[in-house]
N, C-alpha and C positions, 0 to 999 in steps of 0.2 A: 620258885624252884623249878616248875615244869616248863616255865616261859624259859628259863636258862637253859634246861639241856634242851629243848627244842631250838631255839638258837645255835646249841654249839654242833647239835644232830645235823643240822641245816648246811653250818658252814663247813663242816665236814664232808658231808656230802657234794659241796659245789666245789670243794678243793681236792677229789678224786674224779683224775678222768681216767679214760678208759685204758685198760691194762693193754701192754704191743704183748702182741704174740709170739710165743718162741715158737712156731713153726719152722720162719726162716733163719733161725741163727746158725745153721750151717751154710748157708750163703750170704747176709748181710749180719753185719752188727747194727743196722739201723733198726730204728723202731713202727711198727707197722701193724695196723690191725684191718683183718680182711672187709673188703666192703662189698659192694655192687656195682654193675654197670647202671642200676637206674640213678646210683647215686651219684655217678660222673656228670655232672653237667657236661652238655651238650654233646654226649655222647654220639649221640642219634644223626648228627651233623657233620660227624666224621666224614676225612674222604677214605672209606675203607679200601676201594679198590688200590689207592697210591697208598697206603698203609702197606698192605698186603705186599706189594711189588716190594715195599723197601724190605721189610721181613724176607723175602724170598732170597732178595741177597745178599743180607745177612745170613742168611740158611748156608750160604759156600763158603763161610769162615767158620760156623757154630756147630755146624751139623754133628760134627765130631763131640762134640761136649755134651756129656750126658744129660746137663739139664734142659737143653732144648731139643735132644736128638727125635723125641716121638714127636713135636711141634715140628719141626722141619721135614720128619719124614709125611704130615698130614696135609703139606701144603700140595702134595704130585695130586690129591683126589678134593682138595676142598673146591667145592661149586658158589659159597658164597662168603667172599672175604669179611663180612661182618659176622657172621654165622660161626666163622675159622676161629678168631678171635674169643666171640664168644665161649666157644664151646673147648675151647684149647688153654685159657687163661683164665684166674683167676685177677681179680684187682682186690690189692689190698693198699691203703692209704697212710701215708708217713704222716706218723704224730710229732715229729721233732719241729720244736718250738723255734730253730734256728736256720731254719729253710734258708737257703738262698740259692736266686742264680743268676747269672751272668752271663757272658756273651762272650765269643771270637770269630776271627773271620782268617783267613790265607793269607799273609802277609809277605808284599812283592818286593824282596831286594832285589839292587841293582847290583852285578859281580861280574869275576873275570876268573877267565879260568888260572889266571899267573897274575904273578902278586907285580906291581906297581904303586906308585903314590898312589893315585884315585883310588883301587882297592887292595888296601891292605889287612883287612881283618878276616884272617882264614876261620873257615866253614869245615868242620875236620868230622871225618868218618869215624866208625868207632875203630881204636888205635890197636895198630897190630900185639902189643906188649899187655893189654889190660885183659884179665881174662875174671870171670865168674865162678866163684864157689857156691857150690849148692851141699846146703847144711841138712844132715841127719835129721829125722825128725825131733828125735831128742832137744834137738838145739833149738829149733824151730819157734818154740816159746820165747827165746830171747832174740831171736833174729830173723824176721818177718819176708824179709827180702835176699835173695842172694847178694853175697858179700864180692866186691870190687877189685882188685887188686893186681900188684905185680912183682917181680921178684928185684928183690934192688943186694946186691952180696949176698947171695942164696937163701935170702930171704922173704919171705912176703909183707909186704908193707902194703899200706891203704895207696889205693889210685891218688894221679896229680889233683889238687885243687885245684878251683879257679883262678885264682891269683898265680900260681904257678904254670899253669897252662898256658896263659897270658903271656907269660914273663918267655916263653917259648921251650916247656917243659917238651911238649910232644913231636917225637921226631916222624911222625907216617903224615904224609903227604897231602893237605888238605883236598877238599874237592872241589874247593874254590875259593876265590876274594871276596869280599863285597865291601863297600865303601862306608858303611854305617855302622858306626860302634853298638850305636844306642839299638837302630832299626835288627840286629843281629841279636842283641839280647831278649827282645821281644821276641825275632823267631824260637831261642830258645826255650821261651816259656810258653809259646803255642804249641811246639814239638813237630811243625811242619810249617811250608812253604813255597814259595817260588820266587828263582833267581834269575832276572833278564842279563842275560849276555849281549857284550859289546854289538854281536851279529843280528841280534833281537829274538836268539832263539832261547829257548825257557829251560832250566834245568827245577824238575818238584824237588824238593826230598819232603820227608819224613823221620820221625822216632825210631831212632836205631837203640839206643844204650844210653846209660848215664855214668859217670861218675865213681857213682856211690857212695857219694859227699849226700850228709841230708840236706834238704832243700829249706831255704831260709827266704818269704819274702819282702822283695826290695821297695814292696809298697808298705809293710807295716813297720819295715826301718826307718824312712821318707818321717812315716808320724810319730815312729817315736825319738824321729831327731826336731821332729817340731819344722821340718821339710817345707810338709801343705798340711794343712787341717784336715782332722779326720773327714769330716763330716764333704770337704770340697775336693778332695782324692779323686783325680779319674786316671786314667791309663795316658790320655792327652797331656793332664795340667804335670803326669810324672816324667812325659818325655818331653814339653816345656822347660820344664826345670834343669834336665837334665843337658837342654840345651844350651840353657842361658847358662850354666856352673858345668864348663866341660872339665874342670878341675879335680871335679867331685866324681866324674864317671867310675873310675875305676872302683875308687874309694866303696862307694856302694855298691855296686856289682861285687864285687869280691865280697858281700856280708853273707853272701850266699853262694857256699862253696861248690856245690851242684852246678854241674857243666853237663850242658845235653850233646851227645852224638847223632849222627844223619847218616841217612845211606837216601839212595838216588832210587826216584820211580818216573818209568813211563809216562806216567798220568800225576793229572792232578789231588791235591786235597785226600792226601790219605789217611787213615786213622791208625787208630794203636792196632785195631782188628785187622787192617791192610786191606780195606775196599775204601771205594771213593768215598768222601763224606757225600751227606745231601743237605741240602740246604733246609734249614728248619726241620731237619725231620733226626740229622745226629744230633748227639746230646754229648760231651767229656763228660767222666764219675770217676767218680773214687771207685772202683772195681770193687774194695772191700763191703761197700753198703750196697752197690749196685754193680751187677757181674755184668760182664762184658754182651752185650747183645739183648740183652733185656729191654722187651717194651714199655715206655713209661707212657703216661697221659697226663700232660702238663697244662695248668690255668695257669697263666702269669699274665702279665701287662706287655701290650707290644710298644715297644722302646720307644715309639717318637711318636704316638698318640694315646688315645684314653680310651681304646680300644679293646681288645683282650684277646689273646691267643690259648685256645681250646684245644689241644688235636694231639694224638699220637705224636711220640718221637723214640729216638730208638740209640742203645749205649754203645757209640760204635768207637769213642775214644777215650783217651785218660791224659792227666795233667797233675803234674806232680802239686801243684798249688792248690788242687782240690783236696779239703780236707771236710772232714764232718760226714755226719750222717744222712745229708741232706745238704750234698751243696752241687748244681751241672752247672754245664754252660752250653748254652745254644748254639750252632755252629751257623754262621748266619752268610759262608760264601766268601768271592773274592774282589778286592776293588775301594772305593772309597764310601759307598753307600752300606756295603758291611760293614767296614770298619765303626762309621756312624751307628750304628744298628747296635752291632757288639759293645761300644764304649758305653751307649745310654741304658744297657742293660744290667742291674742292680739293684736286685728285690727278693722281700717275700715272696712265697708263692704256696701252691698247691699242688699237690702230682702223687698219683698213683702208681706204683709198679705190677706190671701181668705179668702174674708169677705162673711159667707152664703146669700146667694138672698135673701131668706124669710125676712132677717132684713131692707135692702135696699129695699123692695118694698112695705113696711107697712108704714103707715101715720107717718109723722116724730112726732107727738104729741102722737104716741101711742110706740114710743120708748122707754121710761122709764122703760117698762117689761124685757128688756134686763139687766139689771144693776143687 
């Protein structure tokens, strides 16, 4: 009888692990329990000082945001960027069982500014007719997002779908053509890019708006039509497919009624935050587990060896295809070497969030300013 309940004491024991913290449940719903920097591998290997710069200008987007506003205002006197960190963040560690991350890179269509056969598929700004309601808090429980819409017989009805947009619901003025049905829907689901015109001059854009259609994706439709196998899915073998059955394009794209809008920037590679990405150092989240601007410290595997990548990176975008508590993706640049980079990326991992002190050491009842 004692040899039993030590047994079941035992398996009991090894079937509780460690409780997340609600600390942070006014800025993620992930799960997290605080750790150490001894406990970070290869901490100590850091390149603090290029840590530090990328933080600083994040600081010209975030400063405003109460959660990192004493972090950004401590960067005008800190003397030493590991020290900053230190002394400025806590790291607490995601317990969720279903980590993953992935990859993207800048994606270069070729367009015109006027529509012709070669490029016929408009690049459309967000539409002068579609306007945003923002709901009372009351409502807020059942409606997480502001709501889409436009007045059709003085009434409000839900924004065009996709399939309707297509079909040439929108009447304002694209911002341009591009030649690639397929190469266009991918820029929509990165939320930026770059367009070479006829002249060879380059037009960026960026995530301006959406829809307000939920987002449906057209990789887990592919498997559950039995497409490509789960397990041999990549972003290549889905725009393969897509090439060889151009019959099907529409078909699927329209399973996902989410249409992204674009507005034009100066520069390259912009984010949701509206600074340049960097290369290996941005990160897309899901904003609800991971707030905009937030330092993370990612272990994963680097794409195309057996190598490992260690190092600060930082939440400077979002993508509506990130879902979970625990899912980025690396932003790994522009060209065909990222592209490679970003496709091979597809994994478990590890990763820490530096959560500023200032938020942790305010009354937990006056946490609601962070949201």
């Amino acid at each position: 009888m004692k040899k039993t309940l030590l047994v079941l004491t035992t398996l009991l024991f090894l079937g509780c692990g460690p409780e997340p913290t609600k600390q942070l449940n006014t800025i993620s719903y992930g799960n997290y329990i605080e750790s150490s920097y001894e406990k970070i591998p290869s901490w100590e290997d850091e390149n603090f000082a290029e840590a530090f710069k990328v933080f600083q200008r994040s600081c010209q987007h975030i400063s405003s945001n109460e959660l990192f506003k004493v972090a950004c205002a401590n960067t005008k006197s800190a003397t030493s960027p590991r020290e900053f960190f230190e002394k400025n963040f806590t790291p607490f560690i995601s317990l969720s069982k279903n980590s993953l991350v992935t990859g993207y890179y800048e994606p270069v269509l070729y367009g015109s500014l006027k529509k012709n056969k070669t490029f016929a598929y408009p690049v459309y700004g967000q539409p002068n007719d579609m306007f945003s309601i923002d709901l009372l808090a009351s409502y807020q429980k059942e409606f997480s997002k502001p709501l889409r819409g436009h007045i059709v017989n003085k009434k409000i009805k839900p924004y065009f779908s996709r399939a309707q947009i297509d079909k040439g619901a929108i009447k304002t003025k694209p911002i341009c053509y591009v030649d690639d049905k397929i190469d266009l829907y991918f820029l929509q689901e990165y939320g930026s890019g770059k367009i070479i015109l006829p002249n060879k001059k380059s037009i960026y854009l960026g995530y301006a708006d959406h829809n307000g259609h939920p987002y449906h994706s057209i990789k887990e439709e592919m498997i559950k039509r039995n497409l490509i196998k789960e397990h041999e899915i990549t972003p290549k073998k889905m725009r393969d497919y897509l090439r060889k059955n151009s019959s099907k394009q529409d078909e699927i794209f329209q399973t996902n009624n989410n249409y992204k809008f674009f507005q034009q920037y100066k520069e390259k590679e912009m984010g949701t935050l509206g600074m340049l990405l960097e290369v290996r150092r941005s990160v897309a989240v899901d904003k609800r587990s991971i707030p905009l601007g937030m330092p993370i410290f990612v272990d994963m595997k680097e794409p195309l060896s057996d190598k490992r990548i260690k190092k600060m990176m930082f939440a400077h975008d979002t993508q509506d295809n990130l879902t979970g508590d625990a899912h980025i993706s690396v932003f790994y640049g522009s060209g065909k070497s990222a592209r490679n980079e970003a496709e091979a990326t597809h994994e478990k991992f590890n990763f820490w969030i530096l959560v500023p002190n200032d938020y942790l050491h305010h009354d937990y009842m006056l946490k609601s300013k962070y949201l």
